[in-house]
N, C-alpha and C positions, 0 to 999 in steps of 0.2 A: 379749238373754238367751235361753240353750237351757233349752227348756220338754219335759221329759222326762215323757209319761204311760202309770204301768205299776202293778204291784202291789207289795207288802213283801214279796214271796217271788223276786224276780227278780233273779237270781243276775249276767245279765247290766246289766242295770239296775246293779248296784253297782260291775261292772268302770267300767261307764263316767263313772259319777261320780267314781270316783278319777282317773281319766285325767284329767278336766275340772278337779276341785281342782290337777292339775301343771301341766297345762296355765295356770290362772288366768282358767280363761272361765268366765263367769257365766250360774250357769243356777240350774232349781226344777226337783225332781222331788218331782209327783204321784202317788201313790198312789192311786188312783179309790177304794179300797173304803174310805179313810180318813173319806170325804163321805158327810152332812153330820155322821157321828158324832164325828169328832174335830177335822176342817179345818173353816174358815170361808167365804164367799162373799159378796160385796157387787159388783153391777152398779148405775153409776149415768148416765142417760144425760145429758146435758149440750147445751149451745145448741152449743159448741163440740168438746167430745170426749165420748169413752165412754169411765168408770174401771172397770175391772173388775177388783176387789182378792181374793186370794187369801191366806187367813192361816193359817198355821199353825206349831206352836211356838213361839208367841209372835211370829213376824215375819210381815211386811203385805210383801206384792207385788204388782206393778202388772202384769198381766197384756198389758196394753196393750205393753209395751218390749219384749215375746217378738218374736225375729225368727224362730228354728227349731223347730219344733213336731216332739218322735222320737213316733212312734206305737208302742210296745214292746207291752207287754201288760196295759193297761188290763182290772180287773174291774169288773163293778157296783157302785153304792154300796152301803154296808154300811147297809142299814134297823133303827134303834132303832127298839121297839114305846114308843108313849106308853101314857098310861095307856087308851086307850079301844078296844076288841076291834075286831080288823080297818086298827087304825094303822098297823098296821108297812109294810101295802100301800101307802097313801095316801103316806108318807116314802118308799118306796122310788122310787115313780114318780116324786113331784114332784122329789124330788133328783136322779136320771135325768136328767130332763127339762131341768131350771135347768141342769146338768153342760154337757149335752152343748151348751148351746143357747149356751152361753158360749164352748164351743170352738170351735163351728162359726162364731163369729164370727171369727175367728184363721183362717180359712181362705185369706184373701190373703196368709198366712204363710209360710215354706218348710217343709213337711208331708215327713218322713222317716219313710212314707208320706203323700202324699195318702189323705185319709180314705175317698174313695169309692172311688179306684181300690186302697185297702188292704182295703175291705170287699167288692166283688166279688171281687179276685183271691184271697180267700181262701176262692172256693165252689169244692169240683173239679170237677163236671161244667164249670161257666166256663172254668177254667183249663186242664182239658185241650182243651175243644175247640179254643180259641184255640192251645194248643200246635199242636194236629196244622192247623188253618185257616196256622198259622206256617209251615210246614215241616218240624218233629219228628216224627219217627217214634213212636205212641202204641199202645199194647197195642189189642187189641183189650177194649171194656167193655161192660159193663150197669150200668146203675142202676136197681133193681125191689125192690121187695116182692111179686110175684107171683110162685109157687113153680112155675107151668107155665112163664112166659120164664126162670126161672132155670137150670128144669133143661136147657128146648130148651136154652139158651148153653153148660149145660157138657157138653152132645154134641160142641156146636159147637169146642170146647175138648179135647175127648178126654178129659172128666172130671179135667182136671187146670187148676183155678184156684185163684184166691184170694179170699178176703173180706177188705174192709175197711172200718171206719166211713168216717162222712164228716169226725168228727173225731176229733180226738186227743185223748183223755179217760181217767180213774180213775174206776171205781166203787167206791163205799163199801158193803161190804156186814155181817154179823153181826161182831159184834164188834169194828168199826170196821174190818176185813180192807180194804184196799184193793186193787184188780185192773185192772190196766189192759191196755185193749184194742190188741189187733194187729193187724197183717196176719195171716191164716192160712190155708196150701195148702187148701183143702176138695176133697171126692170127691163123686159123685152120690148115693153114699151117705150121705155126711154132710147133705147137702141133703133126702134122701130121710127121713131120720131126724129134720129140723129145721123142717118145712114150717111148723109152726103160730109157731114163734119168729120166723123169717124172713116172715111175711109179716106180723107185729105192727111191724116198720119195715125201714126200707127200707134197703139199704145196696150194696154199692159191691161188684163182683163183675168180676174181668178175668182173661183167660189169663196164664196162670203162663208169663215170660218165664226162660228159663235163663238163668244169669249168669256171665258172667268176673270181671267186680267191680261196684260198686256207687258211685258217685262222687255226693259232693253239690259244689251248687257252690254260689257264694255271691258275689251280684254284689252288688258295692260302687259306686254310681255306676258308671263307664263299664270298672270292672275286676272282673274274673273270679277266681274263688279256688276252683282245684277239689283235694278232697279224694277219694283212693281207699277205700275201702272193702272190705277181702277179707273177704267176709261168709262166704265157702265154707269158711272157713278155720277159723269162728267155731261151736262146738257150738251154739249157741244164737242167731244170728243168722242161719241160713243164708234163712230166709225174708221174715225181716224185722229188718237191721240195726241197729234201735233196741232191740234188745235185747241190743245188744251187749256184749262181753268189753272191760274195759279194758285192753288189750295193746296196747301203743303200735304193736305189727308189724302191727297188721291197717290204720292207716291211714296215710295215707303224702301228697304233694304231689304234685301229678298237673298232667300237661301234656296239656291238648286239642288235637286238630287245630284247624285255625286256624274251620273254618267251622264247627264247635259253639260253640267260644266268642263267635264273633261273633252265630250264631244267638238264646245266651241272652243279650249283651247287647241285642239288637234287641228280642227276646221281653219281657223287662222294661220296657224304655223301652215297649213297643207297648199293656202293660197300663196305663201311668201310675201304674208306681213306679219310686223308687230305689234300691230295696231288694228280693233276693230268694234266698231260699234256692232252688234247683232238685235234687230227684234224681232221677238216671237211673240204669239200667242201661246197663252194656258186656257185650255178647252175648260167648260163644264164637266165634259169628262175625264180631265186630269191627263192630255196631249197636250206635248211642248210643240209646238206647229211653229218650224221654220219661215220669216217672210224676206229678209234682208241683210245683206251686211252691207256699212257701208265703213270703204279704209278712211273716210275724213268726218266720221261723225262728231257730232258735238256731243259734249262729256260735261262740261262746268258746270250745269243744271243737277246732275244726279248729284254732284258733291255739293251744291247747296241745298237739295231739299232732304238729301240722306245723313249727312255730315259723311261718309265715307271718301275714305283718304285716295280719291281721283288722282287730286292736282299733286301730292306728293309722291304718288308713285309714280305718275309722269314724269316730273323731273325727276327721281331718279334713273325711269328709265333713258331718259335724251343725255343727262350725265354719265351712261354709263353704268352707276351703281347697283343694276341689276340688268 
């Protein structure tokens, strides 16, 4: 059984259970924030085996027959408050806790990520230094909350970089408004004018790389899937492509020279996953410049606007067949 753990909003998540219902392989997808509000859980250990049953909508699973564990995008349990003030913390942990401590039994399993090597490769300072420790060519960065190294850095930069979180998030704010955070060019002035906000956290500060295009790639097991991105092209993406224009022209299927793509299959395999979204820039001067891996990127977009065979090489990778 493929053991798929991710949330009720995950878009990918749904492609690939359809694919599995054609295919006719047998799997359970989990929704982490379901636990323990609406799913069920029973560990029992035995002279002989450990059951550990999973139930919900009315059917009981044995958790134990899992052969492939997808790591997508599990959230936290969703904590119901009991009746007594301060419950809803006590449910939230202990449910946490039983969660995770049943999956981590599953860990002699085949993990699409491995768990540990899914949760380091998803810190950037980690994953870029391994990048450039690899061979990738990597921006120059800081990672600081102190507004006197930020501003040295962006001397050191010519006053032209960027800021980024460390993740990728929406803020909720009046009115239920939702805002989500970018990449964005900053000036020493904007630095100069933001001292007290910037040093309340810390966040993610490198020179502004000029671009030709922008390419993510997307390694599947031992194959590569690079998608172009003309972000120059884009009113609204020119600095940070995830805001981008749905116009099928701006991406396109893209062919690497031979020792990038090998570099990012090595780079994957060297973190201890099988799974990795990577983007880069392509310089004007023809430099593949390293900026990110991330082990739970999203992929369904490149096989719709590329037609390249994402979602089949996925399933076969989670079945197994490669």
């Amino acid at each position: 059984m493929i053991l798929i753990l991710t949330n009720r909003r995950d878009v990918h998540a749904d492609v690939i259970c359809d694919g599995l219902k054609k295919w006719r392989a047998d799997y359970l997808r989990i929704n982490t924030e379901d636990f323990p509000a609406v799913a069920r859980a029973s560990m029992r250990y035995g002279q002989d085996s450990t059951d550990m049953l999973w139930l919900q909508s009315g059917e009981s699973y044995n958790l134990s027959t899992v052969e492939t564990v997808v790591f997508r995008r599990p959230e936290f349990p969703n904590a119901q408050r009991l009746n007594d003030e301060g419950s809803g913390e006590i449910v939230r942990v202990e449910a946490e806790h039983f969660l995770w401590g049943i999956l981590r039994l599953l860990q002699g399993k085949r993990w699409v990520n491995p768990l540990s090597a899914n949760r380091d490769s998803d810190f950037k300072p980690y994953n870029l230094q391994r990048a450039a420790a690899h061979g990738f060519i990597t921006p120059k960065t800081l990672y600081s909350n102190n507004a006197s190294h930020i501003l040295k850095f962006a001397s050191e930069c010519n006053g032209r970089l960027i800021y980024k979180p460390f993740d990728f998030y929406t803020v909720t704010g009046a009115n239920d408004s939702r805002k989500t955070v970018y990449t964005n060019l900053i000036s020493s002035e904007d630095i100069n004018g933001s001292i007290r906000s910037l040093e309340s956290v810390p966040g993610i500060f490198q020179e502004y790389i000029e671009k030709e295009l922008e390419i993510r790639l997307t390694v599947i097991g031992g194959r590569v899937f690079a998608c172009s991105i003309d972000s120059q092209k884009s009113s609204r993406g020119k600095v940070d492509w995830r805001r981008y224009e749905f116009r099928r022209d701006l991406y396109a299927a893209f062919t690497l020279p031979s020792d990038i793509e090998h570099l990012a299959i090595s780079y994957v395999k060297a973190l201890g996953l099988i799974f990795g979204c990577i983007d880069m820039i392509l310089t004007p001067a023809g430099q593949y410049v390293f900026l990110e891996i991330n082990p739970n990127g999203q992929w369904l977009w490149v096989d719709n606007f590329t037609h390249m065979p994402l979602l089949e090489t996925y399933l076969d990778l989670i079945t197994s067949r490669i």
